[in-house]
C-alpha positions in Angstrom: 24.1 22.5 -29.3 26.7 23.6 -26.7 29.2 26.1 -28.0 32.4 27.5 -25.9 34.9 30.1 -27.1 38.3 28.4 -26.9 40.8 31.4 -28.7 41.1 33.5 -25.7 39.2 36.0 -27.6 35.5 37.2 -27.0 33.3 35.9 -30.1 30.3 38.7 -31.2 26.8 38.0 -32.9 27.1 34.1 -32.7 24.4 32.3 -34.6 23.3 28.9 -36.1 22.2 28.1 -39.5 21.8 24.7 -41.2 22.9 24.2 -44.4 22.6 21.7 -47.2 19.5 19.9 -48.9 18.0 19.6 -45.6 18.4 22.8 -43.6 14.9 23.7 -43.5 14.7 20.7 -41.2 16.6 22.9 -38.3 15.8 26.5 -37.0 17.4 29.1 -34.4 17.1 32.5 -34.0 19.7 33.0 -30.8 22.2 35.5 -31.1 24.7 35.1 -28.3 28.1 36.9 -27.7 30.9 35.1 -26.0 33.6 36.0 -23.4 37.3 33.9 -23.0 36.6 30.4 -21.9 32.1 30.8 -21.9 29.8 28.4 -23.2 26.2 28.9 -24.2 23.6 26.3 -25.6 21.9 27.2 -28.4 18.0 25.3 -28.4 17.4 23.8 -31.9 14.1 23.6 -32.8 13.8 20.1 -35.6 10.9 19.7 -37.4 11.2 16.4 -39.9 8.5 16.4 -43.2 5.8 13.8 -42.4 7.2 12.7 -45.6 10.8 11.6 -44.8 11.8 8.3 -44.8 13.3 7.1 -41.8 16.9 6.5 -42.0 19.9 8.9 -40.3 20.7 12.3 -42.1 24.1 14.5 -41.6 22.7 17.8 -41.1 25.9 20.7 -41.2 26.0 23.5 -39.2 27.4 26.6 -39.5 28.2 28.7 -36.2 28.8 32.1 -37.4 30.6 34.9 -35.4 32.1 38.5 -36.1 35.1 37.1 -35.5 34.7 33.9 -38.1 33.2 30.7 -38.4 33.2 27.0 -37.9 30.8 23.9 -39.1 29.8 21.1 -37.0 27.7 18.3 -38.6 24.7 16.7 -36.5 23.1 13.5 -36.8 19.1 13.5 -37.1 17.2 9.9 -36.8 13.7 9.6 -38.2 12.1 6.5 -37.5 8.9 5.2 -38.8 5.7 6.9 -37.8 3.5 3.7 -37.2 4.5 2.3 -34.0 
């Protein structure tokens, strides 16, 4: 996920946590600080039970700064395991 500070401001200790029932889907463990105007891509590492039925899930994200916070929702696809 691609992240850019647009205040004007630099943006300190920036992470990404999932939230909701199925945030143990996602994991990151980036920290990244920002300058004015920069954009850094944070690698999400998705790991779907063996158990989930296929279907398209709304997964919210929170990116979490010093300076405050902002939640973007991603979409995650599981298909059916037996091609």
């Amino acid at each position: 996920m691609e992240i850019r500070s647009r205040e004007g401001i630099f943006l300190n200790k920036c992470t990404i946590k999932a939230e909701g029932d199925k945030a143990s889907w996602i994991s990151n463990t980036q920290v990244e600080g920002l300058s004015p105007g920069e954009k850094f891509v944070y690698n999400l590492e998705i790991a779907v039970p063996d158990n989930s039925k296929p279907g398209n899930y709304l997964i919210p994200l929170e990116i979490q700064c010093d300076e405050g916070s902002a939640v973007k929702n991603i979409e995650v696809t599981v298909y059916r395991n037996n091609f």
